[in-house]
Structures are given as C-alpha cells and as structure tokens.
C-alpha positions as CSV (number, residue, x, y, z in Angstrom):
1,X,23.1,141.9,113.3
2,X,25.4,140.8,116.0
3,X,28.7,139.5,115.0
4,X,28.4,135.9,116.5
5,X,24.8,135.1,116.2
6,X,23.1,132.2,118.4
7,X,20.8,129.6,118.0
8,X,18.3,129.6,121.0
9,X,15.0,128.0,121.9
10,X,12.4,129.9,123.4
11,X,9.8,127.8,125.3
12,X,6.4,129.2,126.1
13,X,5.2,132.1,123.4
14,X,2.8,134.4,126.0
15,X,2.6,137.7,126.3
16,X,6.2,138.2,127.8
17,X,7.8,135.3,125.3
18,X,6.5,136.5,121.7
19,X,7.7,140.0,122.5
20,X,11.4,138.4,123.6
21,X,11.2,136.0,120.7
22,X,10.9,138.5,118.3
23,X,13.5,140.9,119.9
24,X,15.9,137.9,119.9
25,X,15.5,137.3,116.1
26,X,15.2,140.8,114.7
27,X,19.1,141.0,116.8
28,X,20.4,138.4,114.5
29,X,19.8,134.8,116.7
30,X,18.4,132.2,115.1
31,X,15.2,131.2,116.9
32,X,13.2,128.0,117.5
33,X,10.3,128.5,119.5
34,X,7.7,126.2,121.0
35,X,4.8,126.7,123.0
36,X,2.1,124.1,124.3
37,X,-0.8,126.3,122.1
38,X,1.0,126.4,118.4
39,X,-1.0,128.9,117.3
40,X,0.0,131.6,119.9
41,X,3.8,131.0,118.4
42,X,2.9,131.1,114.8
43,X,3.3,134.7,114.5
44,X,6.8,134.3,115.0
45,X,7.4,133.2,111.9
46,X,6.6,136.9,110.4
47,X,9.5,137.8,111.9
48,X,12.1,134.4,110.8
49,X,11.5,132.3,114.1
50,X,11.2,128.5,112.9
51,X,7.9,127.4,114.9
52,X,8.3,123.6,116.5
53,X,6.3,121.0,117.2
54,X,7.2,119.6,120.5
55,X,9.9,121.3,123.2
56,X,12.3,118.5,122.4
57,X,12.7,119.4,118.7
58,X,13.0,123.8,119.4
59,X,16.1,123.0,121.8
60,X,17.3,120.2,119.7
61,X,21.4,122.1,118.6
62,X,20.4,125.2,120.6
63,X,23.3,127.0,122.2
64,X,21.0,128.7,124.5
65,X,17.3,127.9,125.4
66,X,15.2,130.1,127.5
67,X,12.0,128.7,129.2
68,X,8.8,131.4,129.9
69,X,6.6,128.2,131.0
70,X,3.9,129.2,133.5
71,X,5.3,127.8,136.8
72,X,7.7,125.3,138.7
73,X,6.1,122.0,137.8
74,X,5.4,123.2,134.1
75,X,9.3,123.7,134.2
76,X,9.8,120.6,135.1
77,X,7.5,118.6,133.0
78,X,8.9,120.1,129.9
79,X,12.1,119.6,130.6
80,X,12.8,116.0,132.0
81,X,9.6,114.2,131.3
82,X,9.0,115.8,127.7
83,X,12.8,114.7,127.0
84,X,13.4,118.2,126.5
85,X,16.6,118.3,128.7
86,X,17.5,114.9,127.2
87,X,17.9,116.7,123.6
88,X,19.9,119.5,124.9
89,X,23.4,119.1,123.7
90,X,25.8,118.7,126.6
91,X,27.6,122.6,126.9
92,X,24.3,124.0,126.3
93,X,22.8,126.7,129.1
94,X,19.4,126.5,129.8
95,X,17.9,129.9,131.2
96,X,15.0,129.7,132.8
97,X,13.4,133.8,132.7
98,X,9.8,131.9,134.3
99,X,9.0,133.0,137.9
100,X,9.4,129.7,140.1
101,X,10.4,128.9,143.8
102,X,13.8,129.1,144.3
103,X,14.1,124.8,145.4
104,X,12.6,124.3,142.5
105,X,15.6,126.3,140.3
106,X,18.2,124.4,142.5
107,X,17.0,121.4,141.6
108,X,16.5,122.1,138.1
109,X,20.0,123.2,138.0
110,X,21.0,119.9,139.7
111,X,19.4,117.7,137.2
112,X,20.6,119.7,134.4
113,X,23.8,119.9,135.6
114,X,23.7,115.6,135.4
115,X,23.6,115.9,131.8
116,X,25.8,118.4,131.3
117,X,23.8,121.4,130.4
118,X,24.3,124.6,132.4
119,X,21.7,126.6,133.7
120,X,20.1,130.0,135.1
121,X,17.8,131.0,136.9
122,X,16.9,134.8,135.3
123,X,13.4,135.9,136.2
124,X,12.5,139.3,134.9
125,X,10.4,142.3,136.0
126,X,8.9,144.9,133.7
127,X,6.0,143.1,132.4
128,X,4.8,143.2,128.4
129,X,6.4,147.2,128.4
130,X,10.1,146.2,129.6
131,X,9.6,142.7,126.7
132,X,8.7,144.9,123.8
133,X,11.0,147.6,124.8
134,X,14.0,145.8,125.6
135,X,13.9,147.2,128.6
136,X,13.2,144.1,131.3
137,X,15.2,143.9,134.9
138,X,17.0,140.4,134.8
139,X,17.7,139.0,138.2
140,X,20.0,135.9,137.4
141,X,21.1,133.2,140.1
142,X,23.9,130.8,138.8
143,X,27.6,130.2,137.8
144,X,29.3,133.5,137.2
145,X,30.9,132.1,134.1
146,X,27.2,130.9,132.9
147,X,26.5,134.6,133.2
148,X,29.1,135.7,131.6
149,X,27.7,133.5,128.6
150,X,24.5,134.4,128.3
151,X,24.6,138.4,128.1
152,X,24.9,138.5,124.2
153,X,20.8,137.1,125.3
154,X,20.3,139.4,128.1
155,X,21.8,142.8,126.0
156,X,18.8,142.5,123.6
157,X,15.8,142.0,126.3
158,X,17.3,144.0,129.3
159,X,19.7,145.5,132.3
160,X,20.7,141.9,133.8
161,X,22.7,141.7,137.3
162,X,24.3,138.8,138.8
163,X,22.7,138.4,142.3
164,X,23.9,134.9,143.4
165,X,24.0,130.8,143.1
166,X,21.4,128.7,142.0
167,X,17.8,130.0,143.2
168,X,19.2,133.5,144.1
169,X,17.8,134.9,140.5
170,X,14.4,133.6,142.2
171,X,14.4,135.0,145.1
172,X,15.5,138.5,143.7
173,X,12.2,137.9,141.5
174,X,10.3,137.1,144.8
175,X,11.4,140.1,146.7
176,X,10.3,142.3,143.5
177,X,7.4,140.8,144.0
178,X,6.7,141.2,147.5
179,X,7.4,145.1,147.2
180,X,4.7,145.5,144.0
181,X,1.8,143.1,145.4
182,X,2.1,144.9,148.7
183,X,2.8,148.6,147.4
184,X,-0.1,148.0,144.7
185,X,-2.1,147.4,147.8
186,X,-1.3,150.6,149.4
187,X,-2.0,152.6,146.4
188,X,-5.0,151.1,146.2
189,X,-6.2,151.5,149.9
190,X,-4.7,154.9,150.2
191,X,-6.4,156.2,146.9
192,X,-9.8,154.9,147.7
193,X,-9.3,156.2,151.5
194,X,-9.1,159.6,150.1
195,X,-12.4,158.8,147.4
196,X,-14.5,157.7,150.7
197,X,-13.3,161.2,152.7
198,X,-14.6,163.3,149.4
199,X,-11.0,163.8,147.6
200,X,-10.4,163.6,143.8
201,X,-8.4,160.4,143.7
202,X,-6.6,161.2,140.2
203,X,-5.7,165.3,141.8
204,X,-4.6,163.0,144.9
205,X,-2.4,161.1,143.0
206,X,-1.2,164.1,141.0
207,X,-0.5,165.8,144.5
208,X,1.6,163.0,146.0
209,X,3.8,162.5,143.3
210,X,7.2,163.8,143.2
211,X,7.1,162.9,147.4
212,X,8.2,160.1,149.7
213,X,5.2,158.6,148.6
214,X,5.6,158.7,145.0
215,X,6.6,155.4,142.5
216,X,6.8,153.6,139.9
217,X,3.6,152.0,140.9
218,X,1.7,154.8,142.0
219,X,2.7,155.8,138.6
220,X,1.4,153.5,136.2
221,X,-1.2,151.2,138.3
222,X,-2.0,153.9,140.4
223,X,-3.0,156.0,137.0
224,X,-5.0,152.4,135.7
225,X,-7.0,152.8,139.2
226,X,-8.3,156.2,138.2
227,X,-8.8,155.7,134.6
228,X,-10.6,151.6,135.7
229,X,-8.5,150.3,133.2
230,X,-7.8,146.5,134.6
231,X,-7.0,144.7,131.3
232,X,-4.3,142.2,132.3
233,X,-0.6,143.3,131.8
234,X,0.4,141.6,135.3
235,X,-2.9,139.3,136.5
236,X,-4.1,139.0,140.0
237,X,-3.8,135.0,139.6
238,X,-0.3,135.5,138.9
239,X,0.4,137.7,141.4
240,X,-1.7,135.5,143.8
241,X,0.9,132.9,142.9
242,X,4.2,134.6,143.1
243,X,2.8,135.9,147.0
244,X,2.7,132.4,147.3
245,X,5.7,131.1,146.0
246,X,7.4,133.8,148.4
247,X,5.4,132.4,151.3
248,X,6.3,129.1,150.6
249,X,10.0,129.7,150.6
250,X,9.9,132.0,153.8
251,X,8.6,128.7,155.4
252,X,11.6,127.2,154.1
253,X,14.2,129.6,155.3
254,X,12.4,130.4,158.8
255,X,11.5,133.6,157.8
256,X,8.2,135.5,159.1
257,X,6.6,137.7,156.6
258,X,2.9,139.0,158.1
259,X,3.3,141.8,155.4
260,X,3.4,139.4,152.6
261,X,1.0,137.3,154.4
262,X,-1.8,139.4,155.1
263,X,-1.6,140.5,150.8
264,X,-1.4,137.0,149.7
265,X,-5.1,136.3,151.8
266,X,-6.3,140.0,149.9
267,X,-5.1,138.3,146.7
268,X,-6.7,135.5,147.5
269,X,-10.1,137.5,148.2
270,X,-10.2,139.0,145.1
271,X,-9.4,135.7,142.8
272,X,-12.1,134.0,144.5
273,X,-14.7,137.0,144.2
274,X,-14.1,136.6,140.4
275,X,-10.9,139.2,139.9
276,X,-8.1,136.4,138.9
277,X,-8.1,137.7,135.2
278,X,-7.9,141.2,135.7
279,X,-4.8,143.2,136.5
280,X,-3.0,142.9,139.4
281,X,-3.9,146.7,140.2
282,X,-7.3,144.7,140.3
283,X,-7.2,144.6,144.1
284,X,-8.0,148.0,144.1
285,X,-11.5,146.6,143.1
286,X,-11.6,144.4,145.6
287,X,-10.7,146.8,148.3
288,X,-13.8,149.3,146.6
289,X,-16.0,146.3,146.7
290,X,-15.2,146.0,150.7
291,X,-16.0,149.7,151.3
292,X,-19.2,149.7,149.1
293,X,-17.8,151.8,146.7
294,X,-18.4,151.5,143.0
C-alpha cells in the first residue's frame, strides 16, 4: 500500500492503459477508469478499479487523471467537448501519457490551465512489456513542481525524467520514435540483405550482437523478424502516425528530417499494401515483399 493513496482517472483502457490501471490500483490508488468501449475496461474491476460510464464522471474528485486516448484530437474531444475538463476539480493535474504533437499538448495545457487544472505531457516508451512490468520510460514536458506531484503515479509504471515545458514530454516521445521506426527499418533491410546474399538471417543476427550494431531493437524485433511473429505489440498504423506527428512538427520548427521522411513514405507503403495491423517490425514484410522474397 502506499502511505498517501490517490484517487486518479484513467481514460482510455487499451493495451498500454489496462496493464497501468491495474498496476495503479494493486499500489494502493483508488481508480476510476473509462474508456469509449466499456467492455475493454470491465476487467478492471477484478482488480478494485470502479468502471464509469462517461469520462466526465471517472475524473469527477480525481486528484490525478491520466489520459491513454488514441491521438491529439481524441484528447481534445474528451476533454473540453465531453465536459471532461469542466468536471476536473480546480488543483487537479491532468497527465496526458497518449503520444500527440507537441502544439497540440501546449494548447491542452493552455486551456487547462484556464480552469485551473495543471497538466503534463508524459508519453511513454516500452510498449505492453514496460506497462505490465512497471518498467515504461516517461518523458514528461511541464511545470517542474507538477512533476514533482505526480511521481507517487510515475514510481508505480516507470523511470520518469523531466525533459522540459509544455510539449517537451512530446517531443522526447517523437525523437524515440524517430530512432525505432527508422532503426526497425535497418534491421529489417540489413537482415533480409543478408537472406538475399545466401546468409542465415537468425546466425546473422546472433553474429552482430554484442557490436556497434547491436540493440535493443535488433534484439527483440529483430528476433520477431526471424521467428515471423508480427502480432501487434507496437502497430505499423501507429507507428505510421507518430512518423507523422514528427514530420508535422519538423514543419513547424523549420527542421529538415529526409531520414524520417523517407520511413514515414515506407510506413505508408506497407499500411496501404494491407500491413497497418501488424507489428511495427511489419515493415520487414514490406521490404521482403519489394525483393520478392517470401
């Protein structure tokens, strides 16, 4: 138990949020949770998370709600035009742990701020591993003292850091995500380059571990590329969509990025051949597919 529990609202129950919820509650919170599809939240309520009916009502006397919604605009809906910010008691932090462009957490924080609720931006990496585990990288953009606030939260999912104001949690998440879509990529193209030549590509990726070349991708997605195994921990569509989000706010800033540019149009391939639900290691099968290989 911890010794001053907290009652937080956890908004969109997915594969990262159930695994959070239920770390959140099993540390001694009290937890509301709501998500759009009721029935992907009522397994909460195995481990003592009260299941709501509408976003408004889970935040409704939280101290602390986090949102897992699936992208900016969701975000937004839910909270100012499901009078889900509106039911927030002023004092309260909203922490928002979805990956969204960083203009769209300043003004979230902006509009919060209006009505007196505080708010983070604290995207995660680690996918449904780090959730279950505990063991999820927290980037969080924001008030130092709002940080402060929220780690009896981040000590039960994660390793949190403090990388900046308003949007810097977001673009810490971006930059994360730049280096996987585009090191998946290289795995990938590098593994199947050595299939094409006659290599074994699993003794290939045994061989290159431990080197320069070795990580944490070549590790685990580069293992799912030998073994075929493309069930969705990350998906393709997702990652199609944080390449995006990274373009998008390059534009913004004036910043060329033809690395991240060429991956996001080899994303994009591979959703539109059909590949959006598989994971995002899945672009190793749209590579193969370009080289006529099975």
């Amino acid at each position: 138990m911890t010794t001053t529990p907290l009652r937080i609202a956890v908004l969109g129950i997915g594969m990262m949020g159930l695994p959070m919820a239920r770390r959140l509650s099993e540390a001694g919170h009290q937890v509301h949770a709501w998500n759009r599809t009721r029935a992907k939240a009522e397994p909460l309520t195995q481990w003592g998370v009260t299941v709501h009916s509408s976003p408004a009502d889970a935040v409704k006397d939280a101290d602390v709600a986090i949102s897992l919604l699936e992208n900016g605009p969701v975000v937004g809906q839910v909270l100012f035009e499901q009078g889900t910010a509106q039911a927030m008691r002023p004092g309260a932090l909203f922490i928002d742990m979805a990956s969204i462009q960083p203009s769209e957490a300043r003004d979230h924080a902006a509009r919060l701020g209006e009505l007196g609720v505080a708010h983070l931006d604290a995207p995660v990496s680690g996918g449904t591993v780090g959730a279950e585990a505990g063991t999820l990288a927290i980037m969080a953009g924001g008030r130092p003292e709002d940080f402060a606030r929220a780690q009896p939260v981040f000590a039960c999912l994660g390793r949190s850091t403090h990388v900046g104001p308003h949007g810097a949690g977001q673009l810490a998440k971006l930059a994360n995500q730049m280096i996987v879509g585009i090191t998946i990529g290289a795995v990938a193209e590098a593994l199947l380059f050595a299939a094409k030549g006659g290599a074994d590509m699993a003794k290939v990726r045994e061989a290159i571990s431990g080197g320069f070349a070795d990580s944490r991708i070549l590790q685990l997605h580069g293992q799912r590329m030998v073994e075929r195994d493309f069930a969705p921990r990350g998906r393709m569509a997702v990652q199609l969509k944080d390449m995006r989000n990274a373009l998008a706010t390059a534009r913004e800033t004036g910043f060329d990025a033809p690395i991240t540019a060429l991956f996001e149009a080899l994303y994009a391939e591979g959703v539109d051949h059909g590949l959006g639900e598989l994971d995002h290691s899945g672009l190793f099968v749209e590579l193969a597919s370009r080289n006529a290989m099975q």
